[in-house]
Steps between C-alpha positions, in 0.01 A plus 500: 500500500503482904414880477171420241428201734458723807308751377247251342521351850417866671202546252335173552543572888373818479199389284399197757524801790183638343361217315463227768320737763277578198419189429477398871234769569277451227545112390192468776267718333482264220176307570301809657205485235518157457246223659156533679548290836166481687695355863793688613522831306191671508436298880828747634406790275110478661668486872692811403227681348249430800751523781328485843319266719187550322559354197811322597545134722670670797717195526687585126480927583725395805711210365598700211430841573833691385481318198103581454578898657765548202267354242234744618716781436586375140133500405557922579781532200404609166357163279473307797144480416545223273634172516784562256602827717515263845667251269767786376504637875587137688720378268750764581562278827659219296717761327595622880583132563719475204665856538598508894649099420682665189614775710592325844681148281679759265605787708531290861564172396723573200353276301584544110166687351441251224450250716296638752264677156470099435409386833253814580323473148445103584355641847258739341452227259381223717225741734219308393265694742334782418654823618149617634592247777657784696507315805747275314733729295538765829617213663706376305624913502565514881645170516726577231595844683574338834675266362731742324525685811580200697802403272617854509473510961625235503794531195591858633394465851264782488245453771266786346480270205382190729229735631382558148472143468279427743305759407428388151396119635315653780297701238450216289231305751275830439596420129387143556463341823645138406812685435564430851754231420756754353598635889696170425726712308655518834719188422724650278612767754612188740651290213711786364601547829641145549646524158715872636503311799371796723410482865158459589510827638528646184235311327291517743524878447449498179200248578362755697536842233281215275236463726468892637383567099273200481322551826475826455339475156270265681448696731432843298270315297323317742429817623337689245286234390411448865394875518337509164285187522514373859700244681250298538382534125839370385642220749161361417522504114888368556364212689252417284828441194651242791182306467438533168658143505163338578340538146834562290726233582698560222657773770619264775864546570520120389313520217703753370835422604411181318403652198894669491617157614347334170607792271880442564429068509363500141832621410677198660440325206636700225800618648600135578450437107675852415779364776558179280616710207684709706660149686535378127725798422722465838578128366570643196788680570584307777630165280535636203878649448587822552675599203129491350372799663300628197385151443394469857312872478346413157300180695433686801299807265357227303328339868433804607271564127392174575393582838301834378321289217425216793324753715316639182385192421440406805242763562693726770379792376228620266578714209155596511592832688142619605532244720657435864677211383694673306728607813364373778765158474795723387404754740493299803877370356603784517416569843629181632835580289518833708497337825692256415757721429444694773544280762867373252588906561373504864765181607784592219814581739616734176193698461505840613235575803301755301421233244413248767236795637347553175463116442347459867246775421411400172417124655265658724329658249422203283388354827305763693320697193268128461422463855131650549387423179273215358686529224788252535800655344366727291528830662857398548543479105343844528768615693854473329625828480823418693451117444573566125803750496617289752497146315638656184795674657612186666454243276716762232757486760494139529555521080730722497770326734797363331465155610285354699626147578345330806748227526791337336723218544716263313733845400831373543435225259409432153105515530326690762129559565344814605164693592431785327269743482469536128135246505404710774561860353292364167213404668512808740472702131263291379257515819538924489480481107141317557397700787575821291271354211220336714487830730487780259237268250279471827564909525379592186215256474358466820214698630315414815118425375320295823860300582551440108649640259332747225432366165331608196525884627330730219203645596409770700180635682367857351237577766707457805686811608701333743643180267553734211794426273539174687532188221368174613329200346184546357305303688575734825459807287086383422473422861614833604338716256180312562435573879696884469211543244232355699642667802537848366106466361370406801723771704625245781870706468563564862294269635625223768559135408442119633757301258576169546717271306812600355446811361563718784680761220133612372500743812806672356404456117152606509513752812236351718710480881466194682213466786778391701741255344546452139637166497233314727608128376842515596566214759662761704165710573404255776080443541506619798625853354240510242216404709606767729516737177152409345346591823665814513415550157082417563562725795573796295265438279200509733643783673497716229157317313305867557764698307441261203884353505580356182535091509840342420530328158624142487711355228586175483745264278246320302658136661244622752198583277345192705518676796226357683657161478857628547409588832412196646925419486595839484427651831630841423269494144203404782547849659483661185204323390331538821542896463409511170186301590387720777587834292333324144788496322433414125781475173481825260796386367687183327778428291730226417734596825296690757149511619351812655226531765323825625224533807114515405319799450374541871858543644 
């Protein structure tokens, strides 16, 4: 029977050897034909398509140019023509993600594989951005990688791996400049030396191998773009993002430390209500004798169902899993849950160093992957690929430990009263059991469509080369396949762009590159910028007037179809109006989304 029972055992492990990778690497192509978002998607696809200054804000090429240099080179592979091909090709980051945690948590780590297959398929299941959001997901890749190769310098005491380190976060500001707040990774080099209790010689040696790779990938890269595009052309467009704060607030350091500030206080109140059960459970088997164990286990399962059907009730979480919701409650639980216990690991006498490293740099992450964003903690929920192996692997050690009693006394006598963990463990099961549920819902349901989720997704455009085989609702599929037709009959393929209001995707969907921004109503394109812009645009314009230059169309959301009022609050909408005015702009095309305008017949 033991001989059966271990080669059953030897199967099953071989099986998960090949089947969780699998899984891992293509669980994140699941969604790549699914949804029509006119914001984010085909904004990022556009920017890669029409890399360059002259159809590009200067101010994004440079703050994310890595991540808009490797999208470029995407749009070169076979398929990449259409948005289900970019979809297919991006996607493959998340699987990275997911693989390299799998990998470094399995083979480094020694976490069991089951667990970490749970904790990287809730990861993958909670990326609610898109993946054409390079600038995001190749973060997230070089943060993950210099983390790993932190843990491992530092673990081993390999300097060469420290180096590496600091290479990958020093790439990651050409990735995305606001990753800036990741050379803060530094901490964990000076806290795991306190906990070996090394001489600051030695860490600051080790300090040092970090900072040769980051500089130098500073440096290197401040270089080439330096030579490429001028010094002067980039520390200007860099300074423009640090005052991008006048017209998008929403990007003050306050304002958006606040915003991470108020994610993690909305959860004050339901974990005090969520303590109370678990309180409820202590008291349990605290008075009650303890020859009724199983009676004392029985209540505590029956507060903890209680508990689950409280938060249900209660509204928690949404089981409407299109929707953020859905997670976004249980997510930010869980996140709190893995600090928590990380800073328990960090201060436990018993618990080996290597743990307290890993729990150290998996506390940073949740902390530094939010800073930079006006997103609140969002990006961090994006971001869970050692976060989630992590929380599963400890809290199953927590369960699986014999006994877990806090405190006892009264043993010598007749009654006694103790602590125990048992309320503690159920609750801990129960919290995982919902994130599990809540997370992979949200994974299979959710689709990013304008910062909602995708519903009724069953139609598709015919007419559209680049959104073909690409389901959506089917009110998006009669706007689309109403201006491709109109723009295919009156041959404007090619031809450069004014759009304003959010649909900044039409560059990308209907292959018309930007005049010089796509996304022109975005708080973060300052006035100032477009005014400069518009003249440069008028500029070329008159310059090349004898050659017969074709005009720029102009679409606009159809929220602005009263333009000429618009303008009077909108002072951005008042430059457009005033070119079109001068050039005699007039509409050739409407529909129930977009309204197009082309120049009169003497220009």
């Amino acid at each position: 029977m033991t001989g059966r029972s271990e080669a059953v055992l030897e199967k099953i492990q071989k099986i998960q050897k090949f089947l969780f990778p699998a899984v891992l690497l293509l669980y994140p192509l699941r969604h790549i034909n699914w949804g029509l978002d006119l914001w984010d998607t085909g904004y990022n696809y556009a920017n890669f398509q029409f890399m360059g200054t002259d159809h590009m804000d200067p101010m994004w090429l440079f703050s994310t140019y890595l991540a808009t240099a490797v999208g470029s080179l995407l749009m070169k592979l076979p398929f990449a023509d259409t948005l289900m091909g970019m979809n297919f090709y991006t996607a493959f980051t998340v699987s990275v993600l997911a693989l390299w945690g799998y990998w470094f948590c399995t083979k480094k780590v020694g976490i069991p594989a089951g667990l970490v297959f749970l904790g990287e398929i809730l990861a993958v299941s909670l990326c609610w951005c898109p993946t054409a959001l390079l600038y995001n997901y190749l973060t997230y890749i070089l943060f993950l990688g210099g983390c790993i190769c932190l843990y491992q310098g530092l673990k081993c005491d390999r300097n060469g791996m420290l180096v590496v380190a600091g290479i990958c976060l020093g790439t990651n500001i050409f990735v995305r400049f606001s990753n800036l707040p990741e050379a803060a990774m530094i901490v964990a080099v000076w806290a795991y030396g306190i906990i070996c209790r090394r001489k600051v010689r030695k860490v600051a040696a080790q300090t040092g191998w970090c900072m040769l790779g980051y500089f130098g990938a500073v440096g290197i890269g401040l270089l080439y773009l330096g030579i490429r595009y001028g010094f002067h052309t980039y520390m200007e467009s860099i300074m423009r993002l640090f005052g991008m704060t006048e017209s998008a607030t929403d990007y003050t350091a306050v304002e958006m430390v606040m915003k991470m500030v108020n994610g993690y206080l909305d959860l004050v109140y339901w974990i005090i209500r969520i303590s109370v059960f678990v309180v409820a459970g202590l008291v349990l088997f605290a008075f009650m004798p303890g020859r009724w164990m199983r009676l004392k286990k029985a209540g505590s399962i029956l507060l903890t169902v209680a508990a689950l059907a409280w938060l249900y009730l209660r509204q928690f979480c949404s089981i409407q899993f299109y929707d953020y919701n859905a997670m976004l409650r249980p997510g930010i639980l869980f996140m709190i849950i893995a600090m928590v216990i990380g800073v328990i690991v960090i201060f436990h006498p018993k618990m080996v160093k290597e743990d307290k490293l890993l729990s150290g740099i998996v506390i940073l992450i949740i902390l530094l992957t939010s800073i930079g964003s006006n997103n609140g903690l969002f990006p961090s929920l994006n971001n869970l690929f050692l976060a989630g192996p992590y929380v599963f692997w400890m809290v199953w050690r927590f369960l699986r430990a014999p006994r877990a009693v806090f405190f006892r006394w009264g043993a010598k006598k007749r009654w006694k009263m103790e602590i125990n963990g048992f309320p503690i463990k159920a609750v801990a099961l129960m919290i995982l059991g919902l994130m599990l549920v809540q997370g992979i819902g949200f994974g299979v349901g959710f689709v990013f469509v304008e910062a909602d989720g995708a519903t009724d997704v069953e139609a598709q455009v015919d007419n559209n080369p680049v959104l073909q085989g690409i389901y959506m609702s089917p009110e998006r599929a009669q706007w689309m396949s109403e201006i491709t037709g109109y723009v295919k009959d009156a041959g404007l393929e090619g031809r450069e762009v004014l759009l304003y209001g959010k649909i900044p995707a039409l560059a990308y969907y209907l292959n018309m590159p930007p005049a010089f921004n796509c996304w022109m109503d975005l708080d973060s394109y300052s006035l100032s910028a477009m005014e400069k812009d518009m003249a440069e645009l008028e500029a070329q314009i008159e310059a090349q007037a004898e050659a017969g230059s074709q005009m720029p169309v102009v679409i606009l959301e159809q929220k602005y179809s009263d333009y000429e009022n618009m303008a009077k609050e909108d002072p951005k909408m008042g430059l457009i109006v005033t070119f079109m005015d001068k050039y005699e702009y007039r509409p050739t095309f409407r529909n129930e989304k977009f309204l197009m305008l082309e120049a009169g017949e003497k220009n």
